[in-house]
C-alpha positions in Angstrom: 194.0 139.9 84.3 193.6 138.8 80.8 190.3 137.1 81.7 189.1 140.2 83.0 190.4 142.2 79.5 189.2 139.4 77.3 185.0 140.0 78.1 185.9 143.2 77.8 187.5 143.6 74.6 185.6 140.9 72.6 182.2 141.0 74.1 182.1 144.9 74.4 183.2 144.5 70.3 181.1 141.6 69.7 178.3 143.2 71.5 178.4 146.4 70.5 179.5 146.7 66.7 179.7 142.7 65.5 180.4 139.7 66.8 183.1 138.4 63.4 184.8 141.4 64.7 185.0 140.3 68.6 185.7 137.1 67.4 188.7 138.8 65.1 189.9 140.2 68.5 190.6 137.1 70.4 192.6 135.5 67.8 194.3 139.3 67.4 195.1 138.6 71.6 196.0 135.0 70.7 199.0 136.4 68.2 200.3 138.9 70.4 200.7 136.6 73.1 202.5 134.2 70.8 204.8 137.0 69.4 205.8 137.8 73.6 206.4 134.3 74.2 209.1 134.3 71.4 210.9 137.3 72.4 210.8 136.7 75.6 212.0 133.4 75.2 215.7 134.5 75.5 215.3 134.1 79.3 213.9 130.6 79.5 217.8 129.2 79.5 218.1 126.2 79.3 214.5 125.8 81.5 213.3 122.4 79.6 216.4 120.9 78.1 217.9 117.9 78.5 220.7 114.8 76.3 218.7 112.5 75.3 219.7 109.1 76.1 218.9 105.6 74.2 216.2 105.0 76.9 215.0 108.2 76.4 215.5 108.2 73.2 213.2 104.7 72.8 211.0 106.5 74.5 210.4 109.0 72.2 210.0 106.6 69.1 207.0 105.0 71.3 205.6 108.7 71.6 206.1 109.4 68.2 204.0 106.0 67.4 201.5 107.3 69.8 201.2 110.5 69.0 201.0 109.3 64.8 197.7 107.3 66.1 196.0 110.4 67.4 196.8 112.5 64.9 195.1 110.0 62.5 192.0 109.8 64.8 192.1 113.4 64.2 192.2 113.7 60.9 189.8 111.1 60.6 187.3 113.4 62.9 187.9 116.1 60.5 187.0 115.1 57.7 183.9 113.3 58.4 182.9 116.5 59.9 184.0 118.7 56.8 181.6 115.8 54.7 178.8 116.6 57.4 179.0 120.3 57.1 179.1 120.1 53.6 176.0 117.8 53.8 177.9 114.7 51.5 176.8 112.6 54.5 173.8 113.0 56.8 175.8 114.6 60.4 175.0 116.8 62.5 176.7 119.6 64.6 175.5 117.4 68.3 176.6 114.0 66.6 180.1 115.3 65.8 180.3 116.5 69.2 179.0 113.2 70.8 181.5 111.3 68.7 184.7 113.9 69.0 183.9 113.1 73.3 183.9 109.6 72.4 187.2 109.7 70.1 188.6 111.7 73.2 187.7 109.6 76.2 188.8 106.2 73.9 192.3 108.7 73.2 192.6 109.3 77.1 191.8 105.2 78.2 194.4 103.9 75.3 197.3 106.3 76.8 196.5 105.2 80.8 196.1 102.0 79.8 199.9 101.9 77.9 201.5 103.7 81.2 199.8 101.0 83.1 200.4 97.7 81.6 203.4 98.4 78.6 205.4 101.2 80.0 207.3 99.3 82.5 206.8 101.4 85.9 206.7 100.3 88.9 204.2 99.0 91.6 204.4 102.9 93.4 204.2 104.2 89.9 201.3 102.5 88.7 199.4 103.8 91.9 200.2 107.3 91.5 198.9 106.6 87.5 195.5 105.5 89.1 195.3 108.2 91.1 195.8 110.6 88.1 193.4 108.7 86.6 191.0 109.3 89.1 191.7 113.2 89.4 191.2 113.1 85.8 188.0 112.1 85.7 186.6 114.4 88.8 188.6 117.1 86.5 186.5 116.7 83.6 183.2 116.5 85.9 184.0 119.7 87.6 184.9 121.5 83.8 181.7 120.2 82.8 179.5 122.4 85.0 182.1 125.1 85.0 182.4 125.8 81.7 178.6 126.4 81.8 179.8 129.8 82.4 180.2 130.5 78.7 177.3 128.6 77.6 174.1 128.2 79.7 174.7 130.7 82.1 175.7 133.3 79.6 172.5 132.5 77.8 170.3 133.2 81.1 172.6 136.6 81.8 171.4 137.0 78.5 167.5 136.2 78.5 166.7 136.2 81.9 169.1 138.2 84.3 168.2 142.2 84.4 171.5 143.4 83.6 169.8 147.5 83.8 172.2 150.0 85.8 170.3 152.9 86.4 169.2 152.9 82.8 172.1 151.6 81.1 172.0 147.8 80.3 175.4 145.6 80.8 176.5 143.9 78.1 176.2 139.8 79.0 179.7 139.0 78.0 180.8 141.7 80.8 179.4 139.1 83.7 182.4 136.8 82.4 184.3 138.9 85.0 183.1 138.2 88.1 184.6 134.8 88.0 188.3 136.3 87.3 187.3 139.2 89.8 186.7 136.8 92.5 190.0 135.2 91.6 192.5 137.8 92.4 190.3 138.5 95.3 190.4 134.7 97.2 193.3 133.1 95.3 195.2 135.2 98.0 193.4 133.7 100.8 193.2 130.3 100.0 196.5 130.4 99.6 197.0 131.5 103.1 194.4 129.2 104.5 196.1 126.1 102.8 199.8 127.0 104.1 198.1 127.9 107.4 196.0 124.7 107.6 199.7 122.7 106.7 201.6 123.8 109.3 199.1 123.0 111.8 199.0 119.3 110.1 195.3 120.3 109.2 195.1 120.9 105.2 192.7 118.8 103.7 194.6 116.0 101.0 194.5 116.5 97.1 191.8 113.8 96.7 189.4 115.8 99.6 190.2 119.5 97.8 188.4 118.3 94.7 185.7 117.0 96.1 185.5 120.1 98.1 185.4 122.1 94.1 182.6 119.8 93.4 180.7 120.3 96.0 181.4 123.7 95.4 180.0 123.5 92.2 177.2 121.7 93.2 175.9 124.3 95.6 176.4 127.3 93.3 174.5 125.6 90.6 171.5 124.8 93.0 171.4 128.8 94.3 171.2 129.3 90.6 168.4 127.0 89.8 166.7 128.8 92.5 167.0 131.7 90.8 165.7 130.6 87.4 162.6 129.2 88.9 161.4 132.4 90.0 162.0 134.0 86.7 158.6 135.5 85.3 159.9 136.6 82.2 162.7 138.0 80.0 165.1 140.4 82.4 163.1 139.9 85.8 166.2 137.7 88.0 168.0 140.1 89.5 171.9 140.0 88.6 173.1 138.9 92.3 171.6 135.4 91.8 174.3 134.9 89.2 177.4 136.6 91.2 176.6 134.6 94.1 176.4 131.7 91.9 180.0 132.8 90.2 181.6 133.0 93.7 180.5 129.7 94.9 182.1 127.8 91.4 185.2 130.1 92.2 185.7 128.7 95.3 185.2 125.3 93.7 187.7 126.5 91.2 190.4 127.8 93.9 189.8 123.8 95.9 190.1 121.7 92.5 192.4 123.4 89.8 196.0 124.9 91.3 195.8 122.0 93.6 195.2 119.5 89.9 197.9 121.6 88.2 199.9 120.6 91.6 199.3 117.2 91.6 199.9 116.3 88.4 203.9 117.1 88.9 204.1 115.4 91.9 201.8 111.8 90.8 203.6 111.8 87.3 206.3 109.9 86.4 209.6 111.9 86.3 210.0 111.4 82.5 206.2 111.6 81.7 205.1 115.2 83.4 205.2 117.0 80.3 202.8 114.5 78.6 200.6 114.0 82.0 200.5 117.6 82.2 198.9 118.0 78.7 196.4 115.0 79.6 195.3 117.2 82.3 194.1 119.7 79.9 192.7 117.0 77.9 190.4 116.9 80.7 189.7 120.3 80.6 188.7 120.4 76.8 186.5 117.3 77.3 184.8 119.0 80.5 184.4 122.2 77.9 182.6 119.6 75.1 179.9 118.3 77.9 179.2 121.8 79.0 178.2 122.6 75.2 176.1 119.6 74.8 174.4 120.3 78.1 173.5 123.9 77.2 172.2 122.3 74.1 169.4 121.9 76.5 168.2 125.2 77.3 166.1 124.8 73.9 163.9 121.4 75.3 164.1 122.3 79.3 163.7 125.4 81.3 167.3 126.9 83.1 165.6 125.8 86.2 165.7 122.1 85.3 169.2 122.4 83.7 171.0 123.9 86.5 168.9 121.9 88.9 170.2 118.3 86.3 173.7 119.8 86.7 173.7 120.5 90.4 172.5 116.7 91.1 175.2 115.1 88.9 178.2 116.7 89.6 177.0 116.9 94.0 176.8 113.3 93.4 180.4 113.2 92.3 181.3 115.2 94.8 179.9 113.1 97.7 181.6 109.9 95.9 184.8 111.7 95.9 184.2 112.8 99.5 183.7 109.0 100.3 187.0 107.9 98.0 189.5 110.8 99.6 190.6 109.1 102.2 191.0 105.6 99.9 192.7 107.6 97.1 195.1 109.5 99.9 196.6 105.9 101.0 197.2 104.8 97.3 198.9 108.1 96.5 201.8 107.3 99.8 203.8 110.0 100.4 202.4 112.3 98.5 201.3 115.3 100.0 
């Protein structure tokens, strides 16, 4: 619901009066939310709490070290991009993004590579790391073309897509919704299909539902490529190309993310879900840089070749991950 009221709200405002003002409105959203979370945090409990005990609390002296290092990488990032915007060195917008995917990805290796070899797990433990490791990556392919929802495609809605309703035009931010629409309308039954598959011993494992997303993915970008090639001008594709298009990467979405939000609480460690968790999401932001640097593209290639470029490379993955499921599913054991 509050991805349906967030286009809405800021685009309508952005759109319509300015967009510092739309912009003003999400962090106004942002606050609120944080303000409900405190009150209502009387009825967590004790949901989350735990003694600490000298392993655990050695533990946490190693996380503090780690999470020292990144926060120095960070700040490092920052202010080489501050002297780039403020042009005391020669950096641009792109190369601070190249470099903050870099700084991520070497973040991401140095933390999978300490639960592997310094963290002392086990032989069934390291597997279930690898696996993570694995869904991590096909998680930050899939968010990659995904995200292209608030970049490229919102720049064709935009340019290309005739958004006229019987003489009123749609603002572009409002096709944001059909994803979320779509949502509330399948989660439902995919959630029905995947109980129903289980029972019969039929649901397909956690490595074959992502590469089911990307595939996903992969086929909703190529109906929009289709699209964009027939476009003769500004306005002239017709909006359905890009809800048909939306529907397919939703039912990407409903294969890959519960079921990675699942996994990760099952393949984790018991004492590093918290942490793994948040990694997961680390996945999503680096998916969310890619997708910027690819729209970058729109201004040297047509939307046909884009979509067409992204289609390619994330069917590819998804065809590698088709071939890998059934590896992946052995490594991960009991894990269902």
């Amino acid at each position: 619901m509050g991805a349906i009221l967030g286009p809405f709200i800021t685009g309508t405002i952005g759109e319509k009066i300015n967009y510092p003002w739309g912009f003003s409105a999400a962090g106004v959203g942002m606050l609120i939310g944080l303000v409900q979370y405190r009150m209502g945090a009387k009825y967590l409990g004790e949901a989350g709490l735990h003694t600490a005990s000298t392993d655990t609390v050695a533990k946490a002296v190693l996380a503090r070290k780690f999470y020292s290092v990144t926060a120095t990488v960070l700040a490092a990032v920052g202010l080489v991009t501050y002297l780039g915007v403020s042009g005391a060195i020669s950096l641009s917008v792109t190369d601070v993004a190249h470099w903050l995917g870099y700084g991520i990805v070497v973040i991401a290796v140095i933390y999978f590579g300490y639960l592997l070899l310094r963290a002392g797990y086990g032989r069934e433990d390291k597997r279930r790391i690898l696996v993570v490791v694995w869904l991590f990556v096909l998680s930050a392919i899939f968010w990659s073309g995904f995200e292209q929802a608030g970049s490229s495609m919102n720049l064709f809605a935009e340019k290309l897509t005739n958004r006229n309703i019987m003489g009123w035009e749609m603002p572009t931010s409002w096709l944001q919704n059909v994803n979320p629409i779509f949502i509330i309308l399948l989660a439902p039954v995919f959630g029905y299909a995947w109980t129903w598959l289980a029972r019969r011993q039929q649901n397909p494992s956690i490595p074959m539902k992502f590469a089911l997303g990307l595939l996903g993915l992969s086929v909703g970008f190529f109906v929009l490529a289709w699209g964009a090639a027939g476009a003769t001008g500004d306005g002239s594709v017709a909006i359905t190309w890009l809800v048909v298009t939306y529907f397919l990467h939703t039912v990407g979405e409903l294969c890959l993310s519960p079921v990675g939000l699942s996994s990760i609480t099952k393949l984790a460690p018991r004492d590093r879900i918290s942490e793994m968790m948040g990694l997961w999401f680390v996945a999503t932001a680096l998916g969310n840089l890619f997708a910027g640097l690819t729209a970058g593209g729109l201004e040297n290639k047509s939307a046909s070749d884009v979509f067409s470029s992204v289609a390619i490379y994330v069917g590819v993955a998804g065809l590698v991950a088709v071939a890998g499921a059934p590896f992946v599913k052995r490594v991960m054991g009991k894990v269902d």
